[in-house]
Biopython code that builds the backbone (N, CA, C, O; Angstrom):
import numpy as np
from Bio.PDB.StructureBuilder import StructureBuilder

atoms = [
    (1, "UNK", "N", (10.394, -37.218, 10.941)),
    (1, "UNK", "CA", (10.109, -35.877, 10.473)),
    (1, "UNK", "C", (8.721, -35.850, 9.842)),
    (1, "UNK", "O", (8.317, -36.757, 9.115)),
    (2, "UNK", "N", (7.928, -34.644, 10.189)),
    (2, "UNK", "CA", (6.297, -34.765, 9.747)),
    (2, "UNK", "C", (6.836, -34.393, 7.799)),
    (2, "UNK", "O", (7.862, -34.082, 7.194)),
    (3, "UNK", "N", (5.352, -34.688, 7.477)),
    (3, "UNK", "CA", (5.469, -34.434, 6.096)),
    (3, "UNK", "C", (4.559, -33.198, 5.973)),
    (3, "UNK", "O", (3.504, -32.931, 6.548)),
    (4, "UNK", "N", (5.368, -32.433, 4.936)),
    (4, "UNK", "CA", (4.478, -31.245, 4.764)),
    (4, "UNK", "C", (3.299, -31.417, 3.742)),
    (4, "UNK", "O", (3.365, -32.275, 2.862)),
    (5, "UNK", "N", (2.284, -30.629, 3.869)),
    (5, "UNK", "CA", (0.837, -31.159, 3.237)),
    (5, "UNK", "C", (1.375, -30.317, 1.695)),
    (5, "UNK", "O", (2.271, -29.505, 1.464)),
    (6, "UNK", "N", (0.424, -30.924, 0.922)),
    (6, "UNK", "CA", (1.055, -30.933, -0.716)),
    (6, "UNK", "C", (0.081, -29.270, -0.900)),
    (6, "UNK", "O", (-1.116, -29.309, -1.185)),
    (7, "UNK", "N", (0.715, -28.115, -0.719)),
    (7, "UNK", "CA", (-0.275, -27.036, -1.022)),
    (7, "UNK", "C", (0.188, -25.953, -1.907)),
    (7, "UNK", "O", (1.172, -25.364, -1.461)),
    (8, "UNK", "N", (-0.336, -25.453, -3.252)),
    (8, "UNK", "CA", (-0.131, -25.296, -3.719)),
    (8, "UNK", "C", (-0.598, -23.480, -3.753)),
    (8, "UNK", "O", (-1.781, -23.144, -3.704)),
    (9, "UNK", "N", (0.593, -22.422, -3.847)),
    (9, "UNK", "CA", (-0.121, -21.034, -3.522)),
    (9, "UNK", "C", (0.319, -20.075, -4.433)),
    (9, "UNK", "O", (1.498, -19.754, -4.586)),
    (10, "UNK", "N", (-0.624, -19.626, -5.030)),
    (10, "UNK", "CA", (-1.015, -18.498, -6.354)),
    (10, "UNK", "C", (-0.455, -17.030, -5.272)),
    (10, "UNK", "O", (-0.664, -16.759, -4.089)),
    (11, "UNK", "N", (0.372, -16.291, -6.448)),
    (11, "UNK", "CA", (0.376, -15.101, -6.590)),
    (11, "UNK", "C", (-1.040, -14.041, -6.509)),
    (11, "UNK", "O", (-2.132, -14.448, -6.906)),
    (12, "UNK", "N", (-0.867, -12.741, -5.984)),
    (12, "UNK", "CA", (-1.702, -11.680, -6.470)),
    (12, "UNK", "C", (-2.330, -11.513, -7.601)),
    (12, "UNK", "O", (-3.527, -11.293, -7.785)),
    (13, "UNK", "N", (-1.296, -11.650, -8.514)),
    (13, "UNK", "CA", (-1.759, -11.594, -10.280)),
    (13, "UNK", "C", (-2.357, -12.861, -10.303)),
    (13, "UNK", "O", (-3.137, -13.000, -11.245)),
    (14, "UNK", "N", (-2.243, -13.779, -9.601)),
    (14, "UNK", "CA", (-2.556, -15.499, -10.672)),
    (14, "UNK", "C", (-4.496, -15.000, -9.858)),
    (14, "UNK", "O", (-5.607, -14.837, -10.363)),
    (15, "UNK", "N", (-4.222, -14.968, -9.162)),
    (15, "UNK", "CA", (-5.437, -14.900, -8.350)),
    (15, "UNK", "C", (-6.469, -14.162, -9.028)),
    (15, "UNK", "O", (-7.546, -14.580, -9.453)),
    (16, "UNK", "N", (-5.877, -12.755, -9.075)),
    (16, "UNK", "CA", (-6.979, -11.900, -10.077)),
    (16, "UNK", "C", (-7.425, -12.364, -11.514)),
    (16, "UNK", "O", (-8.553, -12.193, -11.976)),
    (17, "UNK", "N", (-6.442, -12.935, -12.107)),
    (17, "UNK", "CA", (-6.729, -13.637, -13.365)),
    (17, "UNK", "C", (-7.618, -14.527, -13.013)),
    (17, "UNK", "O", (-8.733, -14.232, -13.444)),
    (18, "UNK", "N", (-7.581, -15.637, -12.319)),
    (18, "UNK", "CA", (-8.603, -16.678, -12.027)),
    (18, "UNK", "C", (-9.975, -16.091, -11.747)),
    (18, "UNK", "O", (-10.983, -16.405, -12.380)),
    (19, "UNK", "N", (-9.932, -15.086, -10.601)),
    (19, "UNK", "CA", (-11.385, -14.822, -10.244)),
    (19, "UNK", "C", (-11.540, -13.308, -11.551)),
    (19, "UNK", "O", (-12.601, -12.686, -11.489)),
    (20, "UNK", "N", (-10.926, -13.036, -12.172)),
    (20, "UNK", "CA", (-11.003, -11.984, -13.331)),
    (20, "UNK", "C", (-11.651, -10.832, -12.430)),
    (20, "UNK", "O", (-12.810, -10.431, -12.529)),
    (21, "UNK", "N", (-10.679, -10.374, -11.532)),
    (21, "UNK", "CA", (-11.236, -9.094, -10.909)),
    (21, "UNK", "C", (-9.653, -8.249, -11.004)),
    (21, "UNK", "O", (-8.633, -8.758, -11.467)),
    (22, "UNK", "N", (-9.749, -7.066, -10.526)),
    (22, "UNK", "CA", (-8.372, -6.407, -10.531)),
    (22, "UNK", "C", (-7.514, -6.962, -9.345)),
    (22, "UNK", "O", (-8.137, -7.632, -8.522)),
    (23, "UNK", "N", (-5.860, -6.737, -9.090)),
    (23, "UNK", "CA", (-5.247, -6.875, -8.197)),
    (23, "UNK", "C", (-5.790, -6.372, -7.012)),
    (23, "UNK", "O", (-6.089, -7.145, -6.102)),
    (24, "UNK", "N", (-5.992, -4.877, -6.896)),
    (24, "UNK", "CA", (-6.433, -4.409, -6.303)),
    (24, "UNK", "C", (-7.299, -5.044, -5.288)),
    (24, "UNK", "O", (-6.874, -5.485, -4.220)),
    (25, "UNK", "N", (-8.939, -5.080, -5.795)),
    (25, "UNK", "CA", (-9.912, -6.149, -4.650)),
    (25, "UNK", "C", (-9.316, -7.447, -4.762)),
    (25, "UNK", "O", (-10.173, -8.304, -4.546)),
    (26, "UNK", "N", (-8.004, -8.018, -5.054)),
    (26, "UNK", "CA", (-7.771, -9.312, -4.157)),
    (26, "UNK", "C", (-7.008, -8.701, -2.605)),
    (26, "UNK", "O", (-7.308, -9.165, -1.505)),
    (27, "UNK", "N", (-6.024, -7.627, -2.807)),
    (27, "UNK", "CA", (-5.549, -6.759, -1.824)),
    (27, "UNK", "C", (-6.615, -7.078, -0.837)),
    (27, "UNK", "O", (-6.622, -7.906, 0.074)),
    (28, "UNK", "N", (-7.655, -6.094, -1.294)),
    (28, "UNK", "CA", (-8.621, -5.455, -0.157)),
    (28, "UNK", "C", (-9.517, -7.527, 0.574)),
    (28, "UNK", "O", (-9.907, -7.710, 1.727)),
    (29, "UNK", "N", (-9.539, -8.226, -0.162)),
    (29, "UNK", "CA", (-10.080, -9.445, 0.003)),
    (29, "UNK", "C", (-9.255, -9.938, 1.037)),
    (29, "UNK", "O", (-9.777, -10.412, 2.046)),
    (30, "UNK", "N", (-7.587, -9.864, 0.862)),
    (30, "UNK", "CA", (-6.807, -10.592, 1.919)),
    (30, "UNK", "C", (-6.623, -9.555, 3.173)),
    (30, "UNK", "O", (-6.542, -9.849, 4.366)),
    (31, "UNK", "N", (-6.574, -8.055, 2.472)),
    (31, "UNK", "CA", (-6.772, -7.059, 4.056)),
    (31, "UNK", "C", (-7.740, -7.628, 4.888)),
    (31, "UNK", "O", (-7.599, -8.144, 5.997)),
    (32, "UNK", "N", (-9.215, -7.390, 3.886)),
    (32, "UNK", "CA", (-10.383, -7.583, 5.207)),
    (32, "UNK", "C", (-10.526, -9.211, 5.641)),
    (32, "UNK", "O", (-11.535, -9.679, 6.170)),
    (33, "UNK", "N", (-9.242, -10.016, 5.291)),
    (33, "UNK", "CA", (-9.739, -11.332, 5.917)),
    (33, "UNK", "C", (-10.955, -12.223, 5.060)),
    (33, "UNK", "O", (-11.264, -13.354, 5.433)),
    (34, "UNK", "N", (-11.486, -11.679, 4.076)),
    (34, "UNK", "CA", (-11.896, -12.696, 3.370)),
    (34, "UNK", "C", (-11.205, -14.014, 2.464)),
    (34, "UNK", "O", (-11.712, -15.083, 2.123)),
    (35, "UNK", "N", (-10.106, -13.562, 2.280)),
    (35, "UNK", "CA", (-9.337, -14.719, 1.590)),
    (35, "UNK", "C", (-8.026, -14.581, 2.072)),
    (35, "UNK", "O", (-7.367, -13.544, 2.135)),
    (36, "UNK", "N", (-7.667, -15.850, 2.447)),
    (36, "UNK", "CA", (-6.266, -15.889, 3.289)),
    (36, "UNK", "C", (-5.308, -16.005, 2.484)),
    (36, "UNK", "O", (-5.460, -16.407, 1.331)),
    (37, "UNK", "N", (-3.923, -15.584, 3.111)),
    (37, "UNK", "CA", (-3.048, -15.332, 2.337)),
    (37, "UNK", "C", (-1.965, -15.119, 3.401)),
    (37, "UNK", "O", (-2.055, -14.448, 4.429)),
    (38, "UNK", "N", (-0.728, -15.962, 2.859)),
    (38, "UNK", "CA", (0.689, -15.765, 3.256)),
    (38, "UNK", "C", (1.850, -14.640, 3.070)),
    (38, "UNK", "O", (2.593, -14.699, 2.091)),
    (39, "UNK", "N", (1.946, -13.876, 3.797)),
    (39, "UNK", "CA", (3.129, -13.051, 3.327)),
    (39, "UNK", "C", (4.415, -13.668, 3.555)),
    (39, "UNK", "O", (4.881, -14.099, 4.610)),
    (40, "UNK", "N", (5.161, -13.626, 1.819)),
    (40, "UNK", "CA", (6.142, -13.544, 1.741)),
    (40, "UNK", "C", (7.184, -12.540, 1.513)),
    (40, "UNK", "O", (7.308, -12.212, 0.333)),
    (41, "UNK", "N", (8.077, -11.887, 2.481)),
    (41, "UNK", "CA", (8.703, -10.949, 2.133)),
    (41, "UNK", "C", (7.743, -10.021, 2.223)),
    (41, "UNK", "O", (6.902, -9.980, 3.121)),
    (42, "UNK", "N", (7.900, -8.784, 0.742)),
    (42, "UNK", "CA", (6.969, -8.044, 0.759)),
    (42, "UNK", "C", (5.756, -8.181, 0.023)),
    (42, "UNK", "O", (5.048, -7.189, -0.150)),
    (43, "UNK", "N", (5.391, -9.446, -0.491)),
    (43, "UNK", "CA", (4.566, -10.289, -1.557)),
    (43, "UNK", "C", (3.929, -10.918, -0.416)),
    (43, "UNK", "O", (4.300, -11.267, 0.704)),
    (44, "UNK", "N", (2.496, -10.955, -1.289)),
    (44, "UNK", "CA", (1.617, -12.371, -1.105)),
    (44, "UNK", "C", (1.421, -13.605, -1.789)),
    (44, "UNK", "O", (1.507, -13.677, -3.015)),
    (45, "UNK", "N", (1.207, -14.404, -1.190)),
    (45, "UNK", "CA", (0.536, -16.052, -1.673)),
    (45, "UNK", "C", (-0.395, -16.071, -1.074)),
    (45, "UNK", "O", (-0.564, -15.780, 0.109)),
    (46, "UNK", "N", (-1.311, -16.523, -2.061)),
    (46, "UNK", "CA", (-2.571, -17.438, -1.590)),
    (46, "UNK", "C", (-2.798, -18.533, -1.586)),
    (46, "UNK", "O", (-2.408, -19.057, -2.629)),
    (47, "UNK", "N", (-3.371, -19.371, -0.746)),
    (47, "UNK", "CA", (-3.256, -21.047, -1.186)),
    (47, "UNK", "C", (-4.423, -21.096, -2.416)),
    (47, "UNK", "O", (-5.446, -20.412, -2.465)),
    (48, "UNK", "N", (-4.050, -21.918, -3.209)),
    (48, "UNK", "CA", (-5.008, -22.682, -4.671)),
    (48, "UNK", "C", (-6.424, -22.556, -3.753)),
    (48, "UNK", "O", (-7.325, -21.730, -3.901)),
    (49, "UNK", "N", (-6.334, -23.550, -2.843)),
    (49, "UNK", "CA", (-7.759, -24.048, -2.493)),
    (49, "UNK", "C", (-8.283, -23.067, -1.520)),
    (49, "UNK", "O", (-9.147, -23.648, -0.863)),
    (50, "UNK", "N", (-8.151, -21.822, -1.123)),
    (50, "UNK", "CA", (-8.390, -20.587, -0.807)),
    (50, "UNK", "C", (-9.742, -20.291, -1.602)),
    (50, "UNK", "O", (-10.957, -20.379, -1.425)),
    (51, "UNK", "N", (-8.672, -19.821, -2.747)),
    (51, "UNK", "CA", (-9.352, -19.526, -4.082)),
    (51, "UNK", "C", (-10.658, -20.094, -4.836)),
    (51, "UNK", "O", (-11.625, -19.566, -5.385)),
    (52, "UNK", "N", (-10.095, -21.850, -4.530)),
    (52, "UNK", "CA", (-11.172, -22.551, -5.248)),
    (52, "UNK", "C", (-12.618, -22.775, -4.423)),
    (52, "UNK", "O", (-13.668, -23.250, -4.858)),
    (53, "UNK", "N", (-12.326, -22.298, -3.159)),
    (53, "UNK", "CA", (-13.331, -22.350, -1.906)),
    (53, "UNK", "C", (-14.122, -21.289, -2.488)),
    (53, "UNK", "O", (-15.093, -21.585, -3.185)),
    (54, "UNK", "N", (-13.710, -19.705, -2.207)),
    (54, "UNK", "CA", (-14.338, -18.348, -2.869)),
    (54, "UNK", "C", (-15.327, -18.785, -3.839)),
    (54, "UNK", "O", (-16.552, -18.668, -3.811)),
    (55, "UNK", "N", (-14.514, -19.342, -4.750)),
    (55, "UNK", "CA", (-15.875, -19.185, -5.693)),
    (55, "UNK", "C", (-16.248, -20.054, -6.175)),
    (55, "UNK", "O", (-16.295, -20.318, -7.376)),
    (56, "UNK", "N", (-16.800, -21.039, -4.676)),
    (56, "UNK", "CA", (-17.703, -22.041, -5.003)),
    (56, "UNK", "C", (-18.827, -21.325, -4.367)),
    (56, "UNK", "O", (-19.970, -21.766, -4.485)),
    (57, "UNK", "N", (-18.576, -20.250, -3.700)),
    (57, "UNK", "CA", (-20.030, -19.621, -3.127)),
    (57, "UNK", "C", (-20.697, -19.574, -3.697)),
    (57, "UNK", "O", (-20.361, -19.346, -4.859)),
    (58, "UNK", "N", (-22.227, -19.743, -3.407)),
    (58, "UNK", "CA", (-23.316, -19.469, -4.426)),
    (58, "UNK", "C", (-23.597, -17.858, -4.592)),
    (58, "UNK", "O", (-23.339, -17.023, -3.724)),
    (59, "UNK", "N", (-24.083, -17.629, -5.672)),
    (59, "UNK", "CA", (-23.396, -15.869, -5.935)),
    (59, "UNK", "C", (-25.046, -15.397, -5.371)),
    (59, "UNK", "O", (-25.263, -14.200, -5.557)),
    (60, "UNK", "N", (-26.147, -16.137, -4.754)),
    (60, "UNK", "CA", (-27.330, -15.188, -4.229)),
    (60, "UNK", "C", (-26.551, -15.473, -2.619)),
    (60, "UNK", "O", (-27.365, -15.722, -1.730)),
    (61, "UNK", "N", (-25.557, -15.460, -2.335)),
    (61, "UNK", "CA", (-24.969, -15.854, -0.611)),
    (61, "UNK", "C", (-23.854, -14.609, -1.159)),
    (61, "UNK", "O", (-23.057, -14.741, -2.088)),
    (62, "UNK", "N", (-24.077, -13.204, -0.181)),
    (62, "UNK", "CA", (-23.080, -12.188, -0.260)),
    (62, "UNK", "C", (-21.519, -12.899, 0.591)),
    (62, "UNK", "O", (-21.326, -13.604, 1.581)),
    (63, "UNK", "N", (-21.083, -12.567, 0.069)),
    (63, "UNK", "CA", (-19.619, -13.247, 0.579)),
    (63, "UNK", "C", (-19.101, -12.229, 1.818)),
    (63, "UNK", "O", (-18.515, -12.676, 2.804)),
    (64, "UNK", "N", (-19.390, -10.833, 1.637)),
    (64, "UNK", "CA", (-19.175, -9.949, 2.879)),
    (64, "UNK", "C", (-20.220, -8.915, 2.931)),
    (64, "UNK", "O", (-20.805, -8.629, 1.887)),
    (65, "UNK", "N", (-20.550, -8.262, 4.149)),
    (65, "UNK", "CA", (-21.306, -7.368, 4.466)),
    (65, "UNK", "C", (-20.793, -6.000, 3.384)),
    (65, "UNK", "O", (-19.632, -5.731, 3.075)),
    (66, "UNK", "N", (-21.762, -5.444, 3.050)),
    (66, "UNK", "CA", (-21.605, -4.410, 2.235)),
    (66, "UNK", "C", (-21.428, -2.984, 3.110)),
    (66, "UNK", "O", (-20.675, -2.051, 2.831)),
    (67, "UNK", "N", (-22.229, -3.081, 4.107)),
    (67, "UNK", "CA", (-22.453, -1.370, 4.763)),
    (67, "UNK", "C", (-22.039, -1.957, 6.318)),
    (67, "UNK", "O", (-22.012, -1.190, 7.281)),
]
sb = StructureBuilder()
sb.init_structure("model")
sb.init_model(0)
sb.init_chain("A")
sb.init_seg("    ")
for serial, (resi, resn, name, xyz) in enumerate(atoms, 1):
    if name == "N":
        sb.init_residue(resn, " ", resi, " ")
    sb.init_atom(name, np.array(xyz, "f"), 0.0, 1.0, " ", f" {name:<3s}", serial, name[0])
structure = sb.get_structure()
């Protein structure tokens, strides 16, 4: 039997707390495909290292097109 990889996945709320933005733009982050995310049920998860990827960006590198 394979082994499952050790991954660890934050809530909506844990997420916004970490990157200190509203629930809301994490929504719109996992809509437009910038940050991935598992639906469970009618909930999301995000994986940890999702998260910890995001915001290692360097903040003069736009993370998405604006217009």
């Amino acid at each position: 039997m394979a082994e499952l990889p050790d991954v660890r996945f934050l809530t909506v709320a844990e997420v916004a707390d970490i990157m200190r933005v509203s629930k809301m733009t994490v929504y719109r982050l996992v809509h437009s495909g910038e940050l991935p995310a598992v639906r469970f049920g009618r909930s999301y998860r995000v994986p940890e290292s999702a998260v910890t990827a995001m915001l290692e960006v360097p903040a003069d590198r736009p993370v998405a097109d604006a217009g």
